[in-house]
C-alpha positions, -999 to +999 in steps of 0.1 A: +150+040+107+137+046+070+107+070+080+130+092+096+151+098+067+118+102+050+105+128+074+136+146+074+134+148+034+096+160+039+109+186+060+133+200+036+107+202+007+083+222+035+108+249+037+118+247+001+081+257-011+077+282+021+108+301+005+092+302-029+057+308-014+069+340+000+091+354-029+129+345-019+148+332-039+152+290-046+187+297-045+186+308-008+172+272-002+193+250+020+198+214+005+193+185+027+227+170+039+240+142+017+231+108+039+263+094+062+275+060+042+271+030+064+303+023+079+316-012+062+318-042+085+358-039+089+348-006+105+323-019+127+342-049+138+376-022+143+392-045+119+408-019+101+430-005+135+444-032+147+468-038+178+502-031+170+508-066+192+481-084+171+503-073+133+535-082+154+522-117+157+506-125+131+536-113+112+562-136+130+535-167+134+522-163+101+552-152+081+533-119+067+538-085+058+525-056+081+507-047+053+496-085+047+483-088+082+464-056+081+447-068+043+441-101+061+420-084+091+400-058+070+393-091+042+382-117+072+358-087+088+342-080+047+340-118+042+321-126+073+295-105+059+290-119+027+290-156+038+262-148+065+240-131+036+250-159+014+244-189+044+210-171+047+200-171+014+214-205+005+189-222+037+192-258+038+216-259+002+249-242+026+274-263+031+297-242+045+322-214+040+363-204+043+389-181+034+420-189+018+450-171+009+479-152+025+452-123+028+422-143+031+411-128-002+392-159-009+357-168+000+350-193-008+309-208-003+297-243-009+260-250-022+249-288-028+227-268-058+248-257-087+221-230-098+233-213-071+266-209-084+260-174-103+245-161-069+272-170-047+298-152-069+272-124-075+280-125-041+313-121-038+327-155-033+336-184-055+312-211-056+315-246-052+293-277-056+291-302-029+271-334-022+259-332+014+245-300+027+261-287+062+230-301+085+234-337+066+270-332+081+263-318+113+234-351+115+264-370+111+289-360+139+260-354+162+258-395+159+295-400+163+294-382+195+268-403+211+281-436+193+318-429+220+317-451+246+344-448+278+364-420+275+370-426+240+406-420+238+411-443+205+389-419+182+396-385+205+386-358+181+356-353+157+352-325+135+329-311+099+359-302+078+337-279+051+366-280+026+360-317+023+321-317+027+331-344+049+330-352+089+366-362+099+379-388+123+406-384+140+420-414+156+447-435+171+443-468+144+417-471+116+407-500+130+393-476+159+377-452+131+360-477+117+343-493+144+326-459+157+317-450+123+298-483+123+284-481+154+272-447+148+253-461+116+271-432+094+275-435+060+312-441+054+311-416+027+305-386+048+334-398+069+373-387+063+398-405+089+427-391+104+451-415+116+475-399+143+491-408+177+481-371+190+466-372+219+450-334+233+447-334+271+431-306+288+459-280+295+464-277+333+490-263+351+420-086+353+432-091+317+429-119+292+461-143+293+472-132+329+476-163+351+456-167+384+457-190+409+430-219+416+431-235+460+468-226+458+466-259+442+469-252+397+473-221+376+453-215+347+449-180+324+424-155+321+404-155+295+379-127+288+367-096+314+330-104+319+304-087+343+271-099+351+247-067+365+271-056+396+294-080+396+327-080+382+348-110+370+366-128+339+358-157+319+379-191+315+378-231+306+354-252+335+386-277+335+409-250+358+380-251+386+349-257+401+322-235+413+330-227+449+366-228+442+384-198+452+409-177+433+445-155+435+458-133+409+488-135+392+499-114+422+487-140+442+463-117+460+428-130+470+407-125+436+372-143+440+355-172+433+341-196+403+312-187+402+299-215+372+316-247+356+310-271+333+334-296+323+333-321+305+302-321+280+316-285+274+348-263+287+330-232+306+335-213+335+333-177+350+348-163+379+332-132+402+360-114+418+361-088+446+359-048+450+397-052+450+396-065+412+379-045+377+371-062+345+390-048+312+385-050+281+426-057+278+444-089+268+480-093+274+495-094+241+532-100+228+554-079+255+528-074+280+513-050+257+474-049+257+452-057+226+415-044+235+387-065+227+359-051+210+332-074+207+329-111+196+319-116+164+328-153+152+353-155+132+356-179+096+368-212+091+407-201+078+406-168+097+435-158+118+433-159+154+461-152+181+459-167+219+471-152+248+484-180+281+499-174+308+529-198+301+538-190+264+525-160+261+513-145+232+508-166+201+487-170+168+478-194+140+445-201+118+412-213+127+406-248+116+371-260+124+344-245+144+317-271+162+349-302+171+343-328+196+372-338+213+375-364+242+403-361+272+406-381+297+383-366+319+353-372+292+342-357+257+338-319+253+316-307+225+311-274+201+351-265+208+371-246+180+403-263+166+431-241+156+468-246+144+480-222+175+505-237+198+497-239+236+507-258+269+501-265+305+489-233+321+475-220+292+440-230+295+415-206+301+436-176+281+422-156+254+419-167+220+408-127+198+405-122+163+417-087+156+393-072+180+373-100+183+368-122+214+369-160+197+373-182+230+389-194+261+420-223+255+402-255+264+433-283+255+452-297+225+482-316+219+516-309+211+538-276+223+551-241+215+586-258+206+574-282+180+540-271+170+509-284+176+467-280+176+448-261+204+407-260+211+392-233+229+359-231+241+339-203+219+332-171+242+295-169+230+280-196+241+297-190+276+284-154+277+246-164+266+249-199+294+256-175+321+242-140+312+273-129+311+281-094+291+313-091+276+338-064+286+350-042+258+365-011+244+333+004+240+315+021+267+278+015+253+282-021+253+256-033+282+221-051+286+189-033+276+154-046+275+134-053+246+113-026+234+081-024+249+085-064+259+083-072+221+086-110+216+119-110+187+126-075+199+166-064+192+180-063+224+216-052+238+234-080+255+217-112+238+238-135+213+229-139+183+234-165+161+238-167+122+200-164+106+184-152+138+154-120+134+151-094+151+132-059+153+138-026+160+123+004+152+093-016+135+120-027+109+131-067+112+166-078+104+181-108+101+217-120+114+249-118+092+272-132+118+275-148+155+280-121+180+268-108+212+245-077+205+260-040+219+241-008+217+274+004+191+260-023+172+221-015+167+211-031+135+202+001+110+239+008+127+256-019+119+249-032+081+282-060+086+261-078+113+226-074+105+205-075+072+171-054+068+144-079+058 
């Protein structure tokens, strides 16, 4: 977009020297209007007007201040930012990034180089020197996964924990832990265990968080409103049905059909619903009152994030680990998110949002709403990009367009785009600050919080 600021300035000189060409006055000279600033990424992302239902929350789960909660949003949607410029100039060196703090006022980014120290806090962020550079660690889990044999119920959970540069272990005896970790052939080094009787189980039994109604049979929630060309529909966890299976509402009118599933291996499903049924961007929050969803940009390790079930209701916590692998007893699911938010039976399938921000769809955990306990939820953008899917939200432009002029790399509406990823519009290549799925709101000269001219 460049040469048309550039034209426009050309422009403005034209006239200037026509005026004094013709003997008026300089002064009668109109000046060119100052350029608009760029809005800042907690404006893009709508961090900084949040729900009323989202501060309520996150001020009873989270013990915090209203204005605590509303610094915490704007300092997550600002740090997201500078970790995906960082992550992309660090390349193979990142190890990983977090916010700490009641506010998440702390960004923290690890480098396995410590020349890169006075770049990262250059960059905002404090720096810290690690051994073992996030793809060594994500080398490692990916050959814990595959060295789980049955259903794996002794080691059930597998995570990269980047505050410990380390892959953790979570599992019923240490005598289990070590016996994967040497069948995997994994350094032990890059391995933390976690010795717990925990055990997550997928949580059995159109807005985000509303129940619905699977063969008269199981209830599960609603996750995310969804629509894929024409058709309408909502997306949830693959454990509450399979495709065929048909649907009610929480009104237990007919509402469609599942449409897609996969579980396990992953924890995805959408379902198409009738004429009698529209998708919203709405989740139910605390008091039935609706938080809007505006996009779904990932959120950080350490970033708040509430869920929405249709049998607790509306609750929220901190994100944990992106990328777990967790094993029920129906088999392993991989790529889930574990949080500290509390959830039960009849949950799965609801909305987990950050701010604005779709995050997920509840997949299982362990533990209850009573005494506390860790929840997974299925991320929303690989579910949207497996099944073309394009998110419903509170902006109208959002919507599928084609790349421009068939362009290989072209920018195009609808896509997800990961962390690093290049695109190009306008002639002008950019490259990806953080994991979201693209919306015409969000073109790249337009959005300066998601995308980085290159």
């Amino acid at each position: 977009m460049a040469h048309r600021h550039v034209s426009a300035g050309c422009a403005a000189l034209t006239v200037l020297g026509a005026l004094v060409l013709t003997g008026l006055p300089a002064a009668a000279a109109v000046e060119p209007p100052a350029p608009t600033p760029a809005p800042s990424a907690a404006e893009t992302l709508g961090a900084n007007s949040p729900s009323p239902a989202v501060l309520r929350a996150m001020q009873r789960d989270l013990r915090l201040t209203e204005a605590q909660a509303r610094t915490r949003l704007v300092n997550e949607a600002e740090a997201g930012t500078r970790a995906g410029r960082l992550q992309n100039a660090l390349g193979k060196r990142f190890a990983g990034a977090w916010v700490s703090g009641a506010t998440s006022a702390d960004l923290t980014v690890a480098s396995t180089d410590v020349a890169d120290s006075p770049a990262i806090e250059a960059g905002g962020a404090r720096a810290v020197v690690v051994k073992s550079p996030l793809a060594d660690l994500r080398t490692a889990k990916t050959k814990l996964d595959r060295a789980v044999t049955g259903k794996g119920l002794d080691t059930p959970v597998r995570y990269i924990d980047v505050r410990t540069n380390r892959v953790t272990v979570q599992a019923t005896s240490r005598a289990a832990a070590d016996t994967l970790i040497k069948a995997a052939d994994v350094d032990s080094a890059l391995v933390a265990v976690k010795v717990t009787a925990d055990q997550p189980r997928a949580l059995y039994d159109i807005r985000g968080g509303d129940a619905f109604y699977i063969d008269d049979t199981a209830r599960c929630s609603v996750g995310f409103g969804v629509t894929k060309g024409d058709q309408q529909g909502f997306a949830t966890a693959g454990h509450c049905g399979k495709a065929g299976a048909k649907t009610a509402g929480y009104n237990q009118v007919a509402q469609g059909t599942f449409q897609a599933s996969v579980f396990p291996g992953q924890d995805m499903a959408w379902v198409g619903v009738n004429s009698d049924w529209t998708a919203t961007p709405a989740v139910k929050g605390e008091g039935g009152q609706d938080v809007q969803t505006a996009g779904s940009v990932q959120a950080l390790a350490g970033a708040a994030v509430c869920r929405s079930g249709s049998t607790t209701g509306w609750h929220c916590g901190t994100i944990q680990q992106h990328d777990t692998s967790v094993n029920y007893a129906q088999g392993a699911v991989d790529g889930v998110t574990r949080t500290t938010v509390c959830a039960e039976p009849g949950d799965s399938g609801g909305s987990y949002i950050s701010g604005v921000q779709a995050q997920g769809v509840t997949s299982g955990g362990s533990g209850d709403c009573t005494s506390g306990g860790t929840t997974f939820y299925q991320p929303i953008n690989p579910i949207l990009s497996t099944y073309g899917l394009t998110l419903s939200t509170s902006t109208s432009s959002n919507g599928t367009s084609a790349p421009e002029d068939g362009q290989e790399g072209a920018w195009a509406a609808g896509r997800v785009y990961e962390v690093g990823a290049r695109v190009i519009l306008d002639g002008v290549s950019y490259e990806c600050l953080q994991t979201h799925q693209a919306q015409t709101a969000w073109q790249p000269a337009l959005a300066p919080g998601l995308w980085q001219r290159v």
